[in-house]
C-alpha positions as CSV (number, residue, x, y, z in Angstrom):
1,X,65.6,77.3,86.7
2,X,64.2,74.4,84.8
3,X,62.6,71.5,87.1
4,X,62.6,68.2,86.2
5,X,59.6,65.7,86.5
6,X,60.3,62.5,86.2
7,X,59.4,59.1,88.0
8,X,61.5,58.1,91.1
9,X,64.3,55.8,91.8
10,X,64.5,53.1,94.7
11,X,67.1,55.4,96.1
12,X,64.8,58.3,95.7
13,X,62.0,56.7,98.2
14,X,62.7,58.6,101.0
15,X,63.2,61.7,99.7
16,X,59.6,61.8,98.1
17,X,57.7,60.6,100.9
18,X,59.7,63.2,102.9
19,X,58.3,66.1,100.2
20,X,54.7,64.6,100.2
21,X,54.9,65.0,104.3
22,X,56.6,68.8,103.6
23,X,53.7,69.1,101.1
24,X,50.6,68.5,103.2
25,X,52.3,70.4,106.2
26,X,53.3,67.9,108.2
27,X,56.8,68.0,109.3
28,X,57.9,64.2,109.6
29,X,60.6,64.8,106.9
30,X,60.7,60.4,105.6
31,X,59.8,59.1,109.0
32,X,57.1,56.5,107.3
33,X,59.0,55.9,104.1
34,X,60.1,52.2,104.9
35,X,56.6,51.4,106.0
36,X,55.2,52.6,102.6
37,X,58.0,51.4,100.5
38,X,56.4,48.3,99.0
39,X,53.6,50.0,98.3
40,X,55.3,52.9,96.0
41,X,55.5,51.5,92.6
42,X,58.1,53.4,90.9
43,X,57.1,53.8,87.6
44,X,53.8,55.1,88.6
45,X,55.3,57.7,91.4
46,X,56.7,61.0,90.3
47,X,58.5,63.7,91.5
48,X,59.5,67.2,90.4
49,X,63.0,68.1,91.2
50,X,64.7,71.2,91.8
51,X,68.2,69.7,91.4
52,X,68.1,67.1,93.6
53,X,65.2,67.8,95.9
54,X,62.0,66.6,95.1
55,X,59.5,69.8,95.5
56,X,56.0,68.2,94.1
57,X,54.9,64.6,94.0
58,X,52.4,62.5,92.7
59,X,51.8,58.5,92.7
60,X,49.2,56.2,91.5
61,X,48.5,52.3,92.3
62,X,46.7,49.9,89.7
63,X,43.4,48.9,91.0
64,X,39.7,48.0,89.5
65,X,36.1,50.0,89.9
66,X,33.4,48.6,90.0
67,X,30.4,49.6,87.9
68,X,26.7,50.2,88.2
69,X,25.7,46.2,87.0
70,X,28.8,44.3,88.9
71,X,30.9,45.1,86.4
72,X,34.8,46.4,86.9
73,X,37.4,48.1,84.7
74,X,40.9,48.7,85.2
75,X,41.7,51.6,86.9
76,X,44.2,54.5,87.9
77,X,44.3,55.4,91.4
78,X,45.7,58.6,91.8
79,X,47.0,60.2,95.3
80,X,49.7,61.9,97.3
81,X,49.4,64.9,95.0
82,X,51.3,67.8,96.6
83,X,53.4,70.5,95.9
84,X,55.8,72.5,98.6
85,X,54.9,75.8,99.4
86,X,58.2,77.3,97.9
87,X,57.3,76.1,94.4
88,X,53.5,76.6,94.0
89,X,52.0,78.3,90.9
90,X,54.9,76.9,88.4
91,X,52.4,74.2,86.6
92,X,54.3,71.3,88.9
93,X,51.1,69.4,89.7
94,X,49.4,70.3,86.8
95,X,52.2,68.2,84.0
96,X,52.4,65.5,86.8
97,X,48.6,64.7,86.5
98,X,49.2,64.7,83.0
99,X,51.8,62.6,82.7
100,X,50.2,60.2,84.8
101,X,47.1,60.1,82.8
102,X,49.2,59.9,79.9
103,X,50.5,56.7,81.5
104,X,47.4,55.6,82.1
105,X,46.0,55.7,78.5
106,X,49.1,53.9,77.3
107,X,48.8,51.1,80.0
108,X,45.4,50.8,79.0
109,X,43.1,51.7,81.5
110,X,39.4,53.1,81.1
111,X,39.1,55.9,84.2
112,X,41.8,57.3,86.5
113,X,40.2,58.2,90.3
114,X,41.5,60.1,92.9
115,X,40.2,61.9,96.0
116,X,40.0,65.2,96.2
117,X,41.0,67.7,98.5
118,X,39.4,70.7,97.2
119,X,36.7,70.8,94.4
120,X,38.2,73.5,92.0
121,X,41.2,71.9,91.4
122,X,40.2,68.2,89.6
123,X,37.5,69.4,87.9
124,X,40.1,71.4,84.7
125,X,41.6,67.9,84.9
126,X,38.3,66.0,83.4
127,X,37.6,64.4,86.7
128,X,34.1,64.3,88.1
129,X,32.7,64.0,91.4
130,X,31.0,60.3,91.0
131,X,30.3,59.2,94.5
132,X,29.3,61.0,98.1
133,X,29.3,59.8,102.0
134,X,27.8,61.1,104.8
135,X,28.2,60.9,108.9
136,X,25.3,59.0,110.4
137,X,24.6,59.9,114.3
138,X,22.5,57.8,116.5
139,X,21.1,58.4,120.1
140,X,21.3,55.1,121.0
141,X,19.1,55.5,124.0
142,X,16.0,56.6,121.8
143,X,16.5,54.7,118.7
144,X,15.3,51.1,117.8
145,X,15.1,48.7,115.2
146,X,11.3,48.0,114.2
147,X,12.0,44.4,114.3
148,X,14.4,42.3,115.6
149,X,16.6,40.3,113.1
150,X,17.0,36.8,113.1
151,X,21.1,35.8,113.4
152,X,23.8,36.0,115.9
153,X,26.6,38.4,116.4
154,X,29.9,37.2,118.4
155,X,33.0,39.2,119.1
156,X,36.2,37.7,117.7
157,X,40.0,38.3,117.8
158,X,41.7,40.6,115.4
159,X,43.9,37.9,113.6
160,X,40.2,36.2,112.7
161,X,38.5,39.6,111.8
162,X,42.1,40.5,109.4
163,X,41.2,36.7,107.3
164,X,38.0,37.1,107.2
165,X,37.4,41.0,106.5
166,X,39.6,41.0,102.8
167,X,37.0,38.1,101.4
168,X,33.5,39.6,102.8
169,X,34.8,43.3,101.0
170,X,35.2,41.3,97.9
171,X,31.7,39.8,98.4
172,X,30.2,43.5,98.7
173,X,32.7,45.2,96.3
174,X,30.9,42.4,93.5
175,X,27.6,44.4,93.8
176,X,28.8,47.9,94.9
177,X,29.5,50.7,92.8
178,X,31.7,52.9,93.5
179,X,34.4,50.9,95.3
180,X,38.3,49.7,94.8
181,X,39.9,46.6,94.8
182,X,42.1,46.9,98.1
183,X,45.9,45.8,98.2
184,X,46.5,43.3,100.9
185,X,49.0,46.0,102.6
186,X,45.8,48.6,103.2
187,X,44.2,46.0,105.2
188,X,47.4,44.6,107.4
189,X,47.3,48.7,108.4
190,X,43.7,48.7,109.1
191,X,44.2,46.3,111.5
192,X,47.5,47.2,112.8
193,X,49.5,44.7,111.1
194,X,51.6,46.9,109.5
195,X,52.0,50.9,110.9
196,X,52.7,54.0,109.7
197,X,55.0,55.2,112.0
198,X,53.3,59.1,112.2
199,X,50.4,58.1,112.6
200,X,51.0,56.8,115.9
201,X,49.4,53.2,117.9
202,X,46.2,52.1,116.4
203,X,43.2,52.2,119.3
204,X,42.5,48.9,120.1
205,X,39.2,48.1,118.2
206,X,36.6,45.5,118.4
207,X,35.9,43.2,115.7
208,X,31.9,41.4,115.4
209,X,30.8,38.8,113.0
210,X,27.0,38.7,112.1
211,X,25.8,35.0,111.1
212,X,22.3,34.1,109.7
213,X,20.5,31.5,111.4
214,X,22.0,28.6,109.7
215,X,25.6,30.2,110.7
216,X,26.9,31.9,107.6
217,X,28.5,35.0,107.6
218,X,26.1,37.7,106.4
219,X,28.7,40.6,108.0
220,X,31.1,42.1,109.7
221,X,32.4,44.9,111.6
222,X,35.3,46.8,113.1
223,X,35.0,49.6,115.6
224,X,36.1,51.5,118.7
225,X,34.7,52.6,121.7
226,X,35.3,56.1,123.3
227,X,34.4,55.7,126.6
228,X,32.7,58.6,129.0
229,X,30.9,59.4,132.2
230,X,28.9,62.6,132.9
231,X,27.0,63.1,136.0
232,X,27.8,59.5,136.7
233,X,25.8,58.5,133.8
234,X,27.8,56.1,131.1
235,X,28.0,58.6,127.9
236,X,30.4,56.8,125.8
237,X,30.6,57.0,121.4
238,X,30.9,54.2,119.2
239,X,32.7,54.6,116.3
240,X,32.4,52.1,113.1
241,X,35.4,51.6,111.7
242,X,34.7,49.5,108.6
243,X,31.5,47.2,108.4
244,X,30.6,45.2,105.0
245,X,27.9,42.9,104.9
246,X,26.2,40.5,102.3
247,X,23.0,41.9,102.2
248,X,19.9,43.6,104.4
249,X,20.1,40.8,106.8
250,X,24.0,41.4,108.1
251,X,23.2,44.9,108.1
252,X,19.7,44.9,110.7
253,X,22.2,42.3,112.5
254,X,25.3,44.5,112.8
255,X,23.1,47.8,113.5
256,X,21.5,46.2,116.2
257,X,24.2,45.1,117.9
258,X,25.8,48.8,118.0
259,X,22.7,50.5,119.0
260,X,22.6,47.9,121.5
261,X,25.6,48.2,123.3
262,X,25.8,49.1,127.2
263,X,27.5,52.3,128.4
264,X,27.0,53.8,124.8
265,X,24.7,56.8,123.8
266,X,25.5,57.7,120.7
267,X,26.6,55.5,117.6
268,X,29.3,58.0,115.0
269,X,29.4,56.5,111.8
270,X,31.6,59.3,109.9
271,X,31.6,57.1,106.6
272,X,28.3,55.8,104.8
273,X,26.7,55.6,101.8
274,X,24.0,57.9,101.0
275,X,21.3,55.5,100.9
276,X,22.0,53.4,103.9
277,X,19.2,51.3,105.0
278,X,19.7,51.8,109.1
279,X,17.1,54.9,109.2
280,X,14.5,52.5,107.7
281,X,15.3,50.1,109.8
282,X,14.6,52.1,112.9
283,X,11.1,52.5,114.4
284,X,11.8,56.4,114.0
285,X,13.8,57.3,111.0
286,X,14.7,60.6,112.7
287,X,16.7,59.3,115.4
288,X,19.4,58.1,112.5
289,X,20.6,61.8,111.6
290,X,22.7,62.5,108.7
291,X,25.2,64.8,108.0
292,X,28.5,66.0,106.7
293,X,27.6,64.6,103.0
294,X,30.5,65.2,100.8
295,X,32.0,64.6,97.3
296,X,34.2,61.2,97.7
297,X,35.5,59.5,94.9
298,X,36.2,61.7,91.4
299,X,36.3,59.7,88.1
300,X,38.4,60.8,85.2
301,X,37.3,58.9,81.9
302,X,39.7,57.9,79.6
303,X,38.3,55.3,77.4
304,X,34.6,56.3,76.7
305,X,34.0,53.4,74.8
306,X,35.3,50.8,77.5
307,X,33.9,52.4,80.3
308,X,30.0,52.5,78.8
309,X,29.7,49.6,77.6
310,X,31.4,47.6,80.3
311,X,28.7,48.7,82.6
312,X,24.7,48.3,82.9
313,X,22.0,50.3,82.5
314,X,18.9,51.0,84.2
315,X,16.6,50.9,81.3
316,X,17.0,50.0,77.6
317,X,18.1,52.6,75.4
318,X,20.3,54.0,72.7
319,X,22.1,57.5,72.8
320,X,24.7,58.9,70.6
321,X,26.9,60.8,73.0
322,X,29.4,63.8,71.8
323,X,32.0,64.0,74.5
324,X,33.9,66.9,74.9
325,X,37.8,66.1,76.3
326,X,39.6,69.7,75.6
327,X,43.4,67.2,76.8
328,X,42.5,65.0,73.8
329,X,42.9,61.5,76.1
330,X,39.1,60.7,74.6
331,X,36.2,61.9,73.7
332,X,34.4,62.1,70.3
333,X,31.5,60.6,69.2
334,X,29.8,57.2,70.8
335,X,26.7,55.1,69.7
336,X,25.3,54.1,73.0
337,X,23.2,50.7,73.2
338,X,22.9,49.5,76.6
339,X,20.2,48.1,79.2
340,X,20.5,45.7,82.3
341,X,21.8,42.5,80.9
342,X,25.0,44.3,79.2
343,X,26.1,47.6,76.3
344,X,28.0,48.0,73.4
345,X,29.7,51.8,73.1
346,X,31.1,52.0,69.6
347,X,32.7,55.3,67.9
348,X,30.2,56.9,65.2
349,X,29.8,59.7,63.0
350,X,25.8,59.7,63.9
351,X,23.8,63.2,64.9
352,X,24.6,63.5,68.5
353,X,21.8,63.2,70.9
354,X,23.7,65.2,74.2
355,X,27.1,66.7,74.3
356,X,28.3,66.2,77.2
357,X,31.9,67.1,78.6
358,X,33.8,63.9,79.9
359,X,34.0,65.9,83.8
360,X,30.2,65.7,84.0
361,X,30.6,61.8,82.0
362,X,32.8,61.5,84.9
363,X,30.2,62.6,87.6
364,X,27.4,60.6,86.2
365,X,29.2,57.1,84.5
366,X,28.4,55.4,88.2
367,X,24.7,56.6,88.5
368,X,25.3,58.8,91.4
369,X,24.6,61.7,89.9
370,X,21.2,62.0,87.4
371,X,21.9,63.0,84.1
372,X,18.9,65.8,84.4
373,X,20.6,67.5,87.1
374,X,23.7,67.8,85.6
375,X,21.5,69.0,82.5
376,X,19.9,71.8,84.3
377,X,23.0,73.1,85.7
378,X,24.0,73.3,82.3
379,X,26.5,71.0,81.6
380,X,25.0,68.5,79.6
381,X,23.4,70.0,75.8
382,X,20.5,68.2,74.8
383,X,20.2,68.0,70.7
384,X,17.4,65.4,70.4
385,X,13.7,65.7,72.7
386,X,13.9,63.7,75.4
387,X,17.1,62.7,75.0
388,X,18.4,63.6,78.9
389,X,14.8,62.2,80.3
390,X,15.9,59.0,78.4
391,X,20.1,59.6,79.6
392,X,18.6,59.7,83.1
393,X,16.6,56.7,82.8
394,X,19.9,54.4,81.4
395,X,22.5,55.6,84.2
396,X,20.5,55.7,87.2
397,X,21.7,52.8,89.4
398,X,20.2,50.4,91.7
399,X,22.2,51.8,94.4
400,X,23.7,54.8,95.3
401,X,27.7,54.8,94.3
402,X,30.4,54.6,97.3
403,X,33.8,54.2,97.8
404,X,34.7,53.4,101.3
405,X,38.5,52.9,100.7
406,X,40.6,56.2,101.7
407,X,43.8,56.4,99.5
């Protein structure tokens, strides 16, 4: 029987929602379609239909990512990728992602990203695993911070914390790359604004501003408490649920205040960069332990040329780089001159110095990932000496990549 992919309808809404739920397992049938239906933009939401019923979906939502520099470039974010168990192994996912990426060269944009929920399956696609996070667990009855910061932190009410959280992100987002622009509706949910009716009544959460000693806002956070006695001892977890800050200051300010709450013994931090500052802000690094460090955000490149020289480099240099895209949405050959203050990528018919496929482009275009590792694993060809040593030095970034937005 032939099955149809196309994009969705308004009337058609419910029905996909109620296949991405039958997709992932979860048997809400379109329970928390109305609460998503402003965010599903039809003509980026697709559906493959056996007759009438939609048995495989995929959507995307326009965004930007930011670069390694400050930089941003347009970009696809893909998600709700499913297919029901009663049509799997037909190719339903596989011409969805292309037609979206399809879409998304023709609306112009430089890199599609997604999330993935296994690491075979984006990979044949072109995407690349670009960023990580880790869980951060601290005893809070051992651990300290070497020196007390300078500031203030108060508690205030939700309404407050909703304004002010949107324009502190945007302040961090600036200098962090890795991360999305958020739509206004992801953070009316975050703070229970707006619910998703299966996912049931937020906790109530506490929200803390951090100010610098003049009174600016250097931070903020959001987070719950799970509260617990044993042996009549106070044993309860904290549980960060989003905190941003401006810079090391809001960060010693905000850590502080969680390792210094009463009643709490350990701090849970399930989502944080890789190169967090808190265990060198402690007096013993150790008692800040890390684990659960995953693949996060994957980056498809669509638009070498856009993408490399909108961002900046670590180091002044010049590559010619021969990127391999077996789907034919880029690749080719690209003159490379970049450094810290700005790049220019330009097509060329110059010796190549690396070939490189655009997956493993996709893996290191944030600096997460050095370009020698990816070399030694053998995924990166080096046709000139030195030529990786000198790739390595131009996309490393200042900080480790991280996307704390789940979509």
């Amino acid at each position: 029987m032939h099955l149809e992919i196309r994009t969705i309808s308004e009337s058609e809404v419910g029905p996909f929602w109620a296949a991405m739920a039958t997709g992932f397992l979860n048997p809400i049938g379109d329970k928390d379609a109305e609460a998503r239906r402003d965010g599903t933009h039809l003509d980026r939401t697709y559906g493959a239909f056996d007759g009438s019923r939609i048995v495989s979906t995929l959507r995307s939502f326009p965004t930007d990512l930011t670069l390694p520099g400050g930089t941003t470039v347009a970009a696809s974010a893909v998600t709700a990728v499913t297919t029901t168990a009663t049509h799997r192994r037909r190719g339903l996912a596989t011409r969805m992602v292309h037609q979206d990426l399809a879409a998304s060269v023709e609306r112009g944009e430089p890199v599609s990203v997604l999330i993935a929920a296994e690491w075979p399956i984006y990979g044949r696609f072109g995407y690349g695993a670009a960023t990580e996070h880790q869980i951060l667990t601290v005893d809070t009855r051992t651990a300290r911070l070497r020196d007390r910061p300078q500031g203030t932190v108060e508690f205030v009410d939700r309404d407050f914390a909703r304004d002010l959280m949107p324009t502190l992100y945007e302040r961090h987002r600036q200098v962090s790359p890795g991360e999305i622009r958020r739509p206004e509706r992801f953070w009316n949910v975050d703070y229970g604004l707006k619910r998703i009716p299966s996912w049931g009544e937020p906790k109530p959460a506490f929200h803390v501003v951090a100010r610098d000693p003049a009174g600016e806002v250097v931070g903020a956070a959001r987070y719950v408490v799970e509260g617990r006695w044993t042996d009549r001892q106070p044993d309860g977890t904290v549980e960060p649920q989003a905190m941003f800050t401006t810079g090391p200051l809001g960060d010693a300010l905000l850590w502080d205040h969680l390792i210094s709450l009463d009643m709490i013994n350990t701090i849970k931090a399930i989502d944080r960069p890789v190169d967090d500052v808190l265990p060198w802000l402690l007096f013993d690094a150790r008692h800040a332990k890390a684990s659960g460090r995953f693949d996060f955000l994957w980056v498809r490149v669509l638009d070498v040329a856009a993408l490399l020289g909108a961002r900046r480099y670590g180091a002044e240099g010049q590559l010619v780089l021969d990127v391999v895209d077996t789907d034919g949405y880029t690749g080719g050959r690209f003159a490379l001159d970049g450094g810290p203050d700005g790049a220019t990528c330009t097509p060329t018919t110059a010796t190549a110095d690396l070939t490189i496929g655009v997956s493993a482009l996709g893996a290191v275009c944030l600096g997460g990932h050095p370009v020698r590792t990816l070399a030694a694993a053998g995924l990166v060809d080096e046709h000139t000496p030195n030529a990786v040593a000198r790739a390595t030095r131009m996309f490393a970034g200042e900080r480790a990549p991280w996307c704390s937005t789940w979509f």
